[in-house]
C-alpha positions as CSV (number, residue, x, y, z in Angstrom):
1,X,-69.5,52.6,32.4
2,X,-68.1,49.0,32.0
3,X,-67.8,46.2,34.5
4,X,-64.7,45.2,36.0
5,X,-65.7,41.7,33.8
6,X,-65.6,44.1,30.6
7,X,-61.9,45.3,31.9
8,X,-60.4,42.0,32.6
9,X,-61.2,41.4,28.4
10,X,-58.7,43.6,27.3
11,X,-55.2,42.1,27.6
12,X,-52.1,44.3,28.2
13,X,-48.3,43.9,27.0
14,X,-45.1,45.9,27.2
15,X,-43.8,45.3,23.9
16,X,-40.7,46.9,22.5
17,X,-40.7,49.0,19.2
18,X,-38.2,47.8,16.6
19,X,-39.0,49.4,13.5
20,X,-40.9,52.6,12.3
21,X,-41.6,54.1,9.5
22,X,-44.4,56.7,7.5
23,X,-46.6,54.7,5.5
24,X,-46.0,56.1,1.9
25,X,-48.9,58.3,0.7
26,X,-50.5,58.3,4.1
27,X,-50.4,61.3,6.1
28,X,-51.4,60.2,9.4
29,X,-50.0,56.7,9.4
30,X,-47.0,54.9,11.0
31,X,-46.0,51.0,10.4
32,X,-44.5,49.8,13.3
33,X,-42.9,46.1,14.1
34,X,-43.2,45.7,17.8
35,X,-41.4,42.8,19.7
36,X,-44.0,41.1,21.9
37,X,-41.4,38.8,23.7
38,X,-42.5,35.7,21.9
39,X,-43.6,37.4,18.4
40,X,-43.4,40.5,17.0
41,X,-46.5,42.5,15.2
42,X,-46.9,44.6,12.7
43,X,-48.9,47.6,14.1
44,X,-50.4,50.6,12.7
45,X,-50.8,53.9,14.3
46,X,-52.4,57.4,13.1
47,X,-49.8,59.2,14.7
48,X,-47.3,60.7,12.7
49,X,-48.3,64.5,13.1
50,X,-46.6,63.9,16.7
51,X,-43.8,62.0,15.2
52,X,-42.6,63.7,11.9
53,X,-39.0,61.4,12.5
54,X,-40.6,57.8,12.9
55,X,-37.2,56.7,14.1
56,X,-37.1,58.8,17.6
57,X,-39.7,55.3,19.0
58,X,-37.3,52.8,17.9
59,X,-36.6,51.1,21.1
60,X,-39.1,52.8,23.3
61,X,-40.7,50.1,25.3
62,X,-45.0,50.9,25.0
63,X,-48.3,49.2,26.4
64,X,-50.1,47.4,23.5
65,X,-53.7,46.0,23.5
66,X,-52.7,42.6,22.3
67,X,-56.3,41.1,22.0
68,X,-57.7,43.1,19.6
69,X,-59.1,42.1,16.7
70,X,-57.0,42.7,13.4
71,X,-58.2,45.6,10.8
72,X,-56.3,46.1,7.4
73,X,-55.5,49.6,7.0
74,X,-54.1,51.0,3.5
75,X,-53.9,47.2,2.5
76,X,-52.2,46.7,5.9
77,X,-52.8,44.3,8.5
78,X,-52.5,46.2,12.2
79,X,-52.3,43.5,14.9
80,X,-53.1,45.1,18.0
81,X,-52.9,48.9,19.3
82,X,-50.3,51.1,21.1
83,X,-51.5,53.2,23.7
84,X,-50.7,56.8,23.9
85,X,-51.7,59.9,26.7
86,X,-53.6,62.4,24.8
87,X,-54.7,65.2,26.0
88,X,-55.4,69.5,24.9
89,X,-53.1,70.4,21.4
90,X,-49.6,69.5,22.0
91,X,-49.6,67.0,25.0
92,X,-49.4,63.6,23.1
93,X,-47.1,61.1,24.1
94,X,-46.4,57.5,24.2
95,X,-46.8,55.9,27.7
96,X,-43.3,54.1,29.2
97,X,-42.5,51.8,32.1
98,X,-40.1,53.9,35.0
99,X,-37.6,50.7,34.1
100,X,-36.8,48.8,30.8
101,X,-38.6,44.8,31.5
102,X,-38.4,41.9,29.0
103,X,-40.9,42.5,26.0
104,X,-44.4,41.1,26.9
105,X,-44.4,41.6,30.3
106,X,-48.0,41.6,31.5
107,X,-49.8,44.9,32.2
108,X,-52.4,44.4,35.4
C-alpha cells in the first residue's frame, strides 16, 4: 500500500506522440519523441510485440510519468514512461483522453 503522500510524487502529463520507431537490434523496444507541450522527450518503451507498425501511435495523445528518473537503455536515454492498460494475453493498449487537449495537460 502507499500513502496518498507517496501518490501525489508521481506527476502526470498528456503528452502527444510525434515519432516512433523499432530500436534496431532490439526486439522489444520502441523510441518514441513525445511532445510534452513545452519540450518534447525522447522515450523508450518495451512494447513493440503489441505494435509490429510503430507508426499506428503517431499522434495518439498518452499519459506519461514525467518525474521519473532517466535510465539509458541500449545506449539510450528514456526520459519518463508511457502508461499502458495491460491485462490477460492480448488486451494491451495505450490509455487516451475521450477528447484531444493541448500536450501537457495535467493528469489529477
Amino acid at each position: 500500500m502507499i500513502t496518498i503522500d507517496d501518490l501525489a510524487k508521481i506527476e502526470l502529463k498528456i503528452g502527444t506522440i510525434i515519432s516512433a520507431e523499432a530500436v534496431p537490434d532490439a526486439d522489444k523496444l520502441i523510441r518514441f519523441m513525445v511532445d510534452l507541450g513545452t519540450e518534447t522527450r525522447q522515450i523508450l518503451s518495451g512494447v513493440r510485440m503489441h505494435y509490429p507498425d510503430p507508426s499506428v501511435l503517431v499522434g495518439k495523445q498518452v499519459p506519461v510519468v514525467v518525474n521519473l528518473a532517466p535510465r539509458t537503455i541500449r545506449g539510450l536515454e528514456s526520459n519518463g514512461m508511457i502508461l499502458y492498460a495491460v491485462g490477460e494475453g492480448e488486451d494491451f493498449t495505450t490509455l487516451e483522453p475521450l477528447k484531444k487537449v493541448p500536450s501537457g495537460t495535467i493528469i489529477r
